[in-house]
Backbone as numpy.savetxt, mean C-alpha at the origin, in Angstrom:
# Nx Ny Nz CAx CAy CAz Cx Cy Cz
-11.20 6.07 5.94 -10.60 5.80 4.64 -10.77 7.05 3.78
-9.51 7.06 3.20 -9.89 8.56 1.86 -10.14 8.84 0.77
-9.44 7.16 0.53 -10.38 7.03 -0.65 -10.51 5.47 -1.30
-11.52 5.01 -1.39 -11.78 3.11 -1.65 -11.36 2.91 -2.58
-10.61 1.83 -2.55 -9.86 1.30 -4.09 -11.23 1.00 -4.54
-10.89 1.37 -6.21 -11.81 1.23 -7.36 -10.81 0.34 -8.10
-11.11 -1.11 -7.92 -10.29 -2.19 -8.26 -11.44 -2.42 -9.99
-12.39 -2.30 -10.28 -12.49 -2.45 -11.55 -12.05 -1.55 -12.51
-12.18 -0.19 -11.91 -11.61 0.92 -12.93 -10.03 0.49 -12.85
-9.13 0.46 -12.19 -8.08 0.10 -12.45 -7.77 -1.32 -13.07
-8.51 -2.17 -12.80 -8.16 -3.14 -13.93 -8.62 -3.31 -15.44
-9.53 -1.98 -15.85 -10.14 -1.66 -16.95 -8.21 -0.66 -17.94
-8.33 0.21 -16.51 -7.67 1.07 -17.12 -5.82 0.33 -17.22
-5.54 -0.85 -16.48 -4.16 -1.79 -16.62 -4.66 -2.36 -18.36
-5.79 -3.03 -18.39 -6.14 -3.86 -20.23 -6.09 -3.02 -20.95
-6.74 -1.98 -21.04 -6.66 -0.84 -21.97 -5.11 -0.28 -22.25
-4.28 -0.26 -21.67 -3.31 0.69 -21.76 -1.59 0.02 -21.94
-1.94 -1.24 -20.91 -0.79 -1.91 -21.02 0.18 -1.30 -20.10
-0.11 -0.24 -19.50 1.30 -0.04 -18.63 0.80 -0.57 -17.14
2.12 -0.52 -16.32 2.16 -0.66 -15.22 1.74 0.18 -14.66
0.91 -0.39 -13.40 -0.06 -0.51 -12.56 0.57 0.33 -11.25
1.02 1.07 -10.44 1.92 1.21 -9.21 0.15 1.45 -8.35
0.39 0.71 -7.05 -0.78 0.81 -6.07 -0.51 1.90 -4.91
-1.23 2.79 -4.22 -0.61 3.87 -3.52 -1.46 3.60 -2.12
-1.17 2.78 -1.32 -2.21 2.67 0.01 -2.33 3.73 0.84
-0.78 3.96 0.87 -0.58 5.33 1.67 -1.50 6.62 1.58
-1.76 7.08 0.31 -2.63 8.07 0.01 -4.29 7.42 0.05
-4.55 6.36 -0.50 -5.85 6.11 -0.48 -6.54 5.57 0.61
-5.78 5.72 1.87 -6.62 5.06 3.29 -6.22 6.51 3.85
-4.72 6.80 4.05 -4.33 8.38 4.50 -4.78 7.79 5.96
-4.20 6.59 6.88 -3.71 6.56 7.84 -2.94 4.89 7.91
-2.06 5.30 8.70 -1.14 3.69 8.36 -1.52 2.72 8.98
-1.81 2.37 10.00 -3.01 1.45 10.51 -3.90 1.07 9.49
-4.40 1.38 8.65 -5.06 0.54 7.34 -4.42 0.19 6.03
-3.25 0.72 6.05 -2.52 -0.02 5.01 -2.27 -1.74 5.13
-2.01 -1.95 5.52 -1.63 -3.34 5.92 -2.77 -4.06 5.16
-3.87 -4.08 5.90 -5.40 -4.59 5.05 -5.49 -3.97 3.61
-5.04 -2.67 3.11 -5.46 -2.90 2.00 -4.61 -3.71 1.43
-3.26 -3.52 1.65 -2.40 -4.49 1.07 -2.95 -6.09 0.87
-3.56 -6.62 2.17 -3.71 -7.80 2.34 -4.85 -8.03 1.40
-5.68 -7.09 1.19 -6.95 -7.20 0.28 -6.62 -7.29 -1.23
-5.58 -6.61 -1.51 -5.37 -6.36 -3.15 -4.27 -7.59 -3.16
-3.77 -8.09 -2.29 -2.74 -9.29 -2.68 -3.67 -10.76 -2.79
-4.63 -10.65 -1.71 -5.53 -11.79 -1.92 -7.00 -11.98 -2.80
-7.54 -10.61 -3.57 -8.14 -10.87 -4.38 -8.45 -10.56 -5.71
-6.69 -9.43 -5.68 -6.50 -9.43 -6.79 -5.10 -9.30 -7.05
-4.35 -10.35 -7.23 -3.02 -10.31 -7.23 -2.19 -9.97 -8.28
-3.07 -9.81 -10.15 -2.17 -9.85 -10.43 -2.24 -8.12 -10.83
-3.30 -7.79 -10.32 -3.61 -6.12 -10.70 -2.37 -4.78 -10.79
-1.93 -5.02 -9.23 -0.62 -3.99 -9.02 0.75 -4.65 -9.55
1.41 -3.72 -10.11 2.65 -4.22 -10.48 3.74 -3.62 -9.22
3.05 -2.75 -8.36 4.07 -2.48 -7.54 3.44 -1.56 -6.66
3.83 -0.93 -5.17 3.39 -0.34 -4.40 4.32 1.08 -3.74
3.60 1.83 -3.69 4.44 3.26 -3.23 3.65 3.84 -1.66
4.45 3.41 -0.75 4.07 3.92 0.40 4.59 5.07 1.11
4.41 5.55 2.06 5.50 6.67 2.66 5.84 5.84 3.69
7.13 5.97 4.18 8.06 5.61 4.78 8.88 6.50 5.93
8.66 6.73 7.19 9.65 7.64 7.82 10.92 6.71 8.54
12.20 7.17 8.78 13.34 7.15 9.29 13.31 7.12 11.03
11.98 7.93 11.70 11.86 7.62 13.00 10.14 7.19 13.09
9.76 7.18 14.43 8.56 7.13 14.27 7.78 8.68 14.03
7.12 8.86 13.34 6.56 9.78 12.23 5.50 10.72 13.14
5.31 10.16 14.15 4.35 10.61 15.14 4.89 10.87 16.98
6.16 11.10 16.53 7.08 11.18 17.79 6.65 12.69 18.43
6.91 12.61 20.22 6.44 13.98 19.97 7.70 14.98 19.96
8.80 14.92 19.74 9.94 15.21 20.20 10.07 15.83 18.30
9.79 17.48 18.77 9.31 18.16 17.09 10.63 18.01 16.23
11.60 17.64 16.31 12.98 17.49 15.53 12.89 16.35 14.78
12.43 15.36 15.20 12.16 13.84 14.77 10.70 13.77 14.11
9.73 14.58 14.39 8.73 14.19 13.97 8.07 14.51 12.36
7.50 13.85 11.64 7.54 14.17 10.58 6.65 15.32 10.07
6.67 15.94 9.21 6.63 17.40 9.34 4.64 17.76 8.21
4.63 16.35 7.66 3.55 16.61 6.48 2.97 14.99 6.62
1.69 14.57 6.15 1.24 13.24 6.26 1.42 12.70 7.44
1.64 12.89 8.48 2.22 12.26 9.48 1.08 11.10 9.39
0.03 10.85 9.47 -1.13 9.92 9.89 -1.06 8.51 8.81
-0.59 8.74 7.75 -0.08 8.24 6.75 0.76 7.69 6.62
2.30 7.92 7.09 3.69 7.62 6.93 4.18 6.03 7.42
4.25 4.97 7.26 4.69 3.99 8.15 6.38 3.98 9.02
6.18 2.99 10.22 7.09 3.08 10.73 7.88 2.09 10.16
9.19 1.57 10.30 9.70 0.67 9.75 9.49 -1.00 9.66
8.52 -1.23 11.08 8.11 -2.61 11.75 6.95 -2.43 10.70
6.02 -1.47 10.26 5.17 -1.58 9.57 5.04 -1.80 7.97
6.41 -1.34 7.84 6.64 -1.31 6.26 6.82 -2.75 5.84
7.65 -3.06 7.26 8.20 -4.68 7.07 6.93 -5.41 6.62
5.94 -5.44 7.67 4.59 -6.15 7.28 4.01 -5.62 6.20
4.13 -4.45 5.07 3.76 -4.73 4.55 3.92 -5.29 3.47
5.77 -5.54 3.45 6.57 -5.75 2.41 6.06 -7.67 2.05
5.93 -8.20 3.74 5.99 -9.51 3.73 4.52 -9.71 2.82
3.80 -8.95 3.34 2.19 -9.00 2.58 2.21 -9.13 0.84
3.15 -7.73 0.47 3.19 -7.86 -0.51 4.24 -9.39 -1.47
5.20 -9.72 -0.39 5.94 -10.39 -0.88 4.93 -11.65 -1.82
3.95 -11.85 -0.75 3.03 -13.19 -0.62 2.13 -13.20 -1.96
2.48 -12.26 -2.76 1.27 -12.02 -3.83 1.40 -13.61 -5.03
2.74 -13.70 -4.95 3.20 -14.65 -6.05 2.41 -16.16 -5.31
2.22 -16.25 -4.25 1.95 -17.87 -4.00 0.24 -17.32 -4.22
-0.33 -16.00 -4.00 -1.69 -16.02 -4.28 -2.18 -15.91 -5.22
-0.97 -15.44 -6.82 -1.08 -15.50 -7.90 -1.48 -16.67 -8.63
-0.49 -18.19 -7.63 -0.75 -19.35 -8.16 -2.31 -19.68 -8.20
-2.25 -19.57 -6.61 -3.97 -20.26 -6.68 -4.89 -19.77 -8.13
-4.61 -18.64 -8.11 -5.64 -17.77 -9.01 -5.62 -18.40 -10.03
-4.76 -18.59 -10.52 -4.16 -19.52 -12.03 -4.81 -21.01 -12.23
């Protein structure tokens, strides 16, 4: 991991300020194989924290070895598209974990 969500400083710094929140998994684990969990972590115990999520995204797989296709910076980072999916569904799920919370 590269860097641990600091879920109180960010929910200090969302009350204080009033703006939106964007969550960055991509940079703060800096490999895509752990995005998924953080996602799953910040949707289930703190749902209403992020207002939204910014991941990297590649067009092929990002780690291809075929150097034309492969992505050129972050590669360890980047999700593939099956992965983005999961994490979209993860994030989708925040609203039914919002209820409970409520």
């Amino acid at each position: 991991m590269r860097n641990y969500p600091n879920y109180e400083s960010a929910e200090r710094v969302k009350a204080e300020t009033n703006l939106p929140l964007i969550w960055d998994p991509s940079h703060m684990s800096g490999d895509h194989k752990r995005i998924p969990g953080l996602v799953q972590e910040l949707v289930e115990n703190y749902p209403t924290l992020a207002d939204g999520l910014i991941t990297e995204v590649y067009p092929w797989n990002p780690r291809d070895i075929d150097p034309v296709r492969r992505a050129k910076t972050d590669i360890n980072q980047q999700l593939e598209w099956s992965e983005f999916d999961q994490v979209m569904n993860l994030w989708s799920n925040r609203s039914n974990q919002q209820t409970k919370v409520a």
